[in-house]
N, C-alpha and C positions, 0 to 999 in steps of 0.2 A: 651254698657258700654264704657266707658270712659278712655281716659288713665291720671294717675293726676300721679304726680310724685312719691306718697308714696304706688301705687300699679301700677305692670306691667301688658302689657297687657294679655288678655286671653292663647291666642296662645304662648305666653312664656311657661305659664304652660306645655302646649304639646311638645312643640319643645323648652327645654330650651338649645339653641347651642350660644354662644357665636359668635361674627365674631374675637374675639383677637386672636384665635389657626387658622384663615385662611389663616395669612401673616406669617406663620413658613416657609414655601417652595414657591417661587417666579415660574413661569413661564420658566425664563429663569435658574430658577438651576435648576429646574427640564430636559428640555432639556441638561443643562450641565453634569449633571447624566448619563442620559440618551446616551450622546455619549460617554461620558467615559465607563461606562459598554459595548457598541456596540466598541467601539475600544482593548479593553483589551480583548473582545472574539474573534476579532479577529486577533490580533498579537498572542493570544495563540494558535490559531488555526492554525496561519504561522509558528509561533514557534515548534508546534509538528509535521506538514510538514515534515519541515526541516529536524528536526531531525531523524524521520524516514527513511527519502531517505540519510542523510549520513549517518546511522551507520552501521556498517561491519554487514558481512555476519558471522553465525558461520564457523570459517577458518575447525574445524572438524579433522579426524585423518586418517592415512592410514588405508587404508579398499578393502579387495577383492572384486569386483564386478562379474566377468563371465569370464570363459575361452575365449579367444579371438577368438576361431576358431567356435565360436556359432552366433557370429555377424556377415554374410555377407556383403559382399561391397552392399551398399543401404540397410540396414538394419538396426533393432535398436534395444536395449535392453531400460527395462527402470527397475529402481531401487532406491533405496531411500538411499539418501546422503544429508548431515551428522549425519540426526538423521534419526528414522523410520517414523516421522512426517513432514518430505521433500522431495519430489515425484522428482525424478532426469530422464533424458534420456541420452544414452550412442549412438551414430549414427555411423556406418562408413557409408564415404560417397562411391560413384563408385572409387574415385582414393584409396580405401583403407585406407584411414585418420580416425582414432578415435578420436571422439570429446565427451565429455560430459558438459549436460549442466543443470540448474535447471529446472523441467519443469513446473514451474508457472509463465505465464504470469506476465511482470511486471505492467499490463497497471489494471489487476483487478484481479489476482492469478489464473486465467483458465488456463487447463490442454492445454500445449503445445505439437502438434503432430509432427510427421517428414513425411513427403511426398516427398519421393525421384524422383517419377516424374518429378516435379515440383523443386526440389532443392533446398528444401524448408522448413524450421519449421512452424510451422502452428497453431495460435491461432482461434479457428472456434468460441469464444464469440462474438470477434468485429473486426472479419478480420485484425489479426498483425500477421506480417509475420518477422522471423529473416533468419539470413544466417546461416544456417548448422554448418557450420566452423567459426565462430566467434559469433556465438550468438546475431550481433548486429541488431537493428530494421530495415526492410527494407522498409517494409511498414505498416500502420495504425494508431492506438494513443498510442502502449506503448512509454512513455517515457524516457525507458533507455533497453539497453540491458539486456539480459538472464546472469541469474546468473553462470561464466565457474567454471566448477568445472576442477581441474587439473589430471591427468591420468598419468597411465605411465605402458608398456606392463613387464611384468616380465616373464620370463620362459611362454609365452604362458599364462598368466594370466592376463585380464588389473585386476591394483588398481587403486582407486583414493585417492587422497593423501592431496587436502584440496579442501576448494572452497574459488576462489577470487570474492571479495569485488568490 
């Protein structure tokens, strides 16, 4: 059959698609789309970053933690500061210095140990190591120091009294 102008051809009938709704979306808007969506996921994905590594810690409330003659020098208590759902660790070190500190890793929240041998705080996820007495990273991939929580001995009782940020 034949195509004359006052009948289309067969294959019309089955596939009747126009090509006029083909040229709605170009090639190149499409890739322009295409990086605009791939850029705004991810500035918001730098964006939420961000904003998670700066915002404060809960600062929290004075609170008794342990009699203080229960921690030995190289010893540790651990206890949960400043809610029940924040796993903290309290160290004194051999010179007798109490420190407390958060004990989730900041590199992936793994439970940080203390290892007095060694002198040492101790993440056994991905080998990060802090300093005892200051919490900061000594060795590994956390990114930023342990979260200190602040102490203070009263009558033979440590509290802790908030955590910095």
């Amino acid at each position: 059959m034949t195509e004359t102008p006052d009948r289309p051809p067969i294959w019309r009938e089955d596939f009747p698609v126009t090509a006029a709704g083909e040229d709605d979306v170009t090639r190149r808007e499409f890739v322009r789309y295409l990086v605009l969506a791939s850029g705004t996921f991810a500035a918001s994905t730098i964006a939420i970053a961000a904003i998670t590594s700066l915002r404060s810690v809960n600062e929290g409330t004075p609170r008794r933690i342990v009699s203080a003659d229960r921690v030995k020098p190289g010893g540790e208590y651990l206890f949960r500061y400043p809610s029940e759902d924040d796993p903290a660790i309290l160290v004194r070190l051999p010179d007798g210095d109490l420190h407390a500190f958060s004990q989730k890793c900041t590199h992936l929240g793994c439970v940080v140990t203390y290892q007095p041998d060694e002198d040492r705080l101790f993440c056994p996820c991905h080998d990060g190591v802090f300093d005892p007495a200051t919490g900061v990273v000594l060795e590994g991939p956390p990114p930023r120091p342990l979260g200190r929580i602040d102490i203070e001995e009263r009558h033979g009782i440590v509290w802790a009294l908030g955590v910095q940020s």
